[in-house]
N, C-alpha and C positions, 0 to 999 in steps of 0.2 A: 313430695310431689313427683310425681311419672311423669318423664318426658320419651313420647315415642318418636324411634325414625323406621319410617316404612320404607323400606327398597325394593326398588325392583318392580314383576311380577307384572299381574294383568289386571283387568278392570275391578278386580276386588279387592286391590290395592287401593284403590281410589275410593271405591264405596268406603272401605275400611277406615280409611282415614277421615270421612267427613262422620262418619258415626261414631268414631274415640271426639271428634272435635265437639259434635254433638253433646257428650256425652261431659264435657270439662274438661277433658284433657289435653295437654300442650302436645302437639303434632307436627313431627315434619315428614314432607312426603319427597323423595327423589324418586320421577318416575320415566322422565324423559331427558334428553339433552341439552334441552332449551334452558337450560339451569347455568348461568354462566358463572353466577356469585357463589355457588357450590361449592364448600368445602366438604367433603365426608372426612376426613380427620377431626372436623369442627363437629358437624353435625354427633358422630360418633362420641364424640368427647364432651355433647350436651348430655346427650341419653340416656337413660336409665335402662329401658326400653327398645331394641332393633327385633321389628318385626319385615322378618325377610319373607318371599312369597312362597305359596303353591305350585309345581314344584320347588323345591330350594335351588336347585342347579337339575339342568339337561346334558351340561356337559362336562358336569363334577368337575370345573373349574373356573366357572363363573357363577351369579347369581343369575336366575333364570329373570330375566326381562322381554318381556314384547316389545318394548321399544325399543330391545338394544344397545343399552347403556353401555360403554367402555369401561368404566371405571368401575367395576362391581365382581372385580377377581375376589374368590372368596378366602383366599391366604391374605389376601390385605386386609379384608374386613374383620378376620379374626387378629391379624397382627395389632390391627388398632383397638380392638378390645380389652379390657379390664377387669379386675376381679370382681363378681358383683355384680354385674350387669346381666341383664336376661337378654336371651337369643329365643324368637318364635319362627319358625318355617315345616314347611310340606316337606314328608319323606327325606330329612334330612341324613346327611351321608354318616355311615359308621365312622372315620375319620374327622369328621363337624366334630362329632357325638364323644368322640374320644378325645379330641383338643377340647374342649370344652370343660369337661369331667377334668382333666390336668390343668387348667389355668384356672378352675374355681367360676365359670361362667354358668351360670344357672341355662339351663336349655331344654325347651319343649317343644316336643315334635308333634305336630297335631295330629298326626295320623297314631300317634301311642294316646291320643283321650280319645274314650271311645265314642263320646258324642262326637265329634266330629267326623271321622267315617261312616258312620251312622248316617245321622242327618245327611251330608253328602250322598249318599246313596237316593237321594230322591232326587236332585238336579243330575246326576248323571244319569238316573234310568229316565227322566223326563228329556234330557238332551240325546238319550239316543232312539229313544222316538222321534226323535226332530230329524235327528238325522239321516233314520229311517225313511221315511216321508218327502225328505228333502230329493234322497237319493235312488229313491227306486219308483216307476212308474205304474206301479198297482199300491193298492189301497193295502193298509192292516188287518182292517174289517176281515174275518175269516183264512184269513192268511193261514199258511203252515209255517211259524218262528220256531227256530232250534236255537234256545243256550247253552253251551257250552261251559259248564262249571254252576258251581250253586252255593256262592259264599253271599257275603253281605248287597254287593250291588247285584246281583244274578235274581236273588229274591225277591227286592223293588223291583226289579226290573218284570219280574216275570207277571207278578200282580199289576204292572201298570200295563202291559199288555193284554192280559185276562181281561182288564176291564173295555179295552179297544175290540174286545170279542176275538182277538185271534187265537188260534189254535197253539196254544202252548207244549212245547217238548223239553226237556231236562236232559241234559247227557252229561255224563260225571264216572269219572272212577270208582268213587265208594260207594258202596252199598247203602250206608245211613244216610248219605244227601240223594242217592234216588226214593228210598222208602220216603223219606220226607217228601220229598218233592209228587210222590205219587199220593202222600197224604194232606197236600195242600190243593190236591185236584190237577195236577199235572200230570202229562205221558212223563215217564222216564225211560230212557235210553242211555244203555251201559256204552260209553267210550270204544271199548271190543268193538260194538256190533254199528258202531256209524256209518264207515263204510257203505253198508250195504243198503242204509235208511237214508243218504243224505241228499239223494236226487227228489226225497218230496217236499223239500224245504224250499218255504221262498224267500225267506229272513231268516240270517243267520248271528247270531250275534256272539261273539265269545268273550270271554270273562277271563280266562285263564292264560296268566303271563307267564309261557312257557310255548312253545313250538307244538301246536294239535292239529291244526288244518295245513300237511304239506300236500306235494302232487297228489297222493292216491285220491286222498280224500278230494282236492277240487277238482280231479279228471271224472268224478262221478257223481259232481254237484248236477243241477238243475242249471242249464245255460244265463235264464233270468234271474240266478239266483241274486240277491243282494247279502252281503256280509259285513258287516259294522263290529269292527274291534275297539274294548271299552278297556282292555287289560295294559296294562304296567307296558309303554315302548319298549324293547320294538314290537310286542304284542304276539298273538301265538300263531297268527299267518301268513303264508308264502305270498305275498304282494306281488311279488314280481313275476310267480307263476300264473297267479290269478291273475297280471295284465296280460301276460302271454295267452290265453286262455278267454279273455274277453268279460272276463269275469268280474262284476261291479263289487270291491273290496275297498275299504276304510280304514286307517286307523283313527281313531276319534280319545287324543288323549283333552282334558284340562275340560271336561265337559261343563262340568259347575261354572267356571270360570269365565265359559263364552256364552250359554243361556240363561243363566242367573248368578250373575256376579254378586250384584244387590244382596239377595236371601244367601247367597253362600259367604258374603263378608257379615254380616250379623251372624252367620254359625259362630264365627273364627272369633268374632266379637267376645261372643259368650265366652268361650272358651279362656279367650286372654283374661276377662275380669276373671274367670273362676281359679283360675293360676296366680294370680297375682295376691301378695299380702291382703291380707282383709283388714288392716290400715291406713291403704293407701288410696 
């Protein structure tokens, strides 16, 4: 019999846990502090099963929690672990991944199946249309949008756009993601020549967790321009020059997680049964 503990994390932690309960399985959830009878030594020591959240940790020394929880340092939660038991969480640290592999703890990172990055990629390009919309005061409808980079959420992204009618652009380093992207029906634009294109954009959205939009590029945006970062914290824009600058800028991480928690904790769902013994 599987007995899960879920820690941590955000409202897909909850979904998650009424859909394993759903589903027969023995669940425990610590997700806030109002937990006084709380044992994690205990809880851990039921387990079979610790399913930590999306991300694993924000400050690679706690479990990542929205609510804040004290008690969810990730060197304790591994200390109280045992051989044989399985660890599930988001982008979990090399470090996690290396303690784990030496104390014999089975560990899956959902972002190495590839259904799950996958599938995710359509509650992020749908939350950042949201946020899009939320945050800029013109419409999509015909809009000039520039993506920046062209991996998995870049290409949901750009098709959920397309269908809002706006004006899609692709800018990317290589060669083989602009021919793609101009054979999916997209502008492409080489990273080189941004510069000198980026004042016709009214939406800007980048993908790429790496440092692409400093000063040059935003002293020659479009003043109304709107920019929504969907990339890996701290993401690949000058925020701080963009508020110098007046410039409406975003980092927009845990999209799944704040617009569709529901349909992104049935991803994770899947994922857990398809990892787990197929006896159990």
């Amino acid at each position: 019999m599987v007995n899960f503990l879920l820690l941590g994390g955000d409202e897909r932690q909850l979904y998650l846990s009424r859909i394993l309960k759903q589903n027969g399985y023995t669940t425990t959830l610590h997700y806030d502090q109002e937990e006084p009878d709380f044992s994690l030594e205990k809880a851990i020591a039921d387990s079979s099963v610790i399913v930590c959240p999306v991300p694993f940790t924000r400050d690679k020394i706690n479990l990542y929690s929205k609510q804040g929880i004290k008690d969810l340092g990730i060197g304790n939660l591994l200390s109280l672990m045992s051989s044989k038991q399985t660890l599930f969480g988001g982008n979990v640290p090399d470090y996690v991944k290396e303690y784990a592999l030496n104390h014999d703890i089975i560990l899956f990172d959902y972002m190495d199946l590839l259904a799950v990055p996958l599938k995710n990629t359509i509650a992020t390009a749908e939350g950042s249309v949201a946020e899009a919309i939320r945050y800029s005061p013109i419409c999509l409808h015909q809009s000039q949008c520039l993506i920046t980079g062209f991996g998995r959420c870049a290409k949901t992204l750009a098709l959920k756009l397309k269908g809002l009618d706006a004006q899609v652009t692709i800018s990317g380093r290589k060669e083989s993601q602009l021919e793609l992207a101009k054979a999916m029906g997209f502008t492409a634009l080489s990273l080189d020549h941004l510069k000198d294109k980026i004042v016709d954009f009214d939406f800007i959205f980048n993908t790429v967790p790496a440092p692409i939009l400093g000063e040059a590029q935003i002293r020659s945006m479009n003043s109304n321009v709107t920019i929504i970062d969907i990339a890996s914290a701290p993401g690949g824009v000058d925020f701080e020059f963009c508020r110098q600058q007046g410039i409406r800028a975003k980092l927009c991480p845990g999209l799944p997680g704040i617009y569709a928690p529901e349909t992104s904790a049935q991803i994770l769902y899947e994922a857990i049964v398809t990892c787990l013994p197929k006896n159990v």
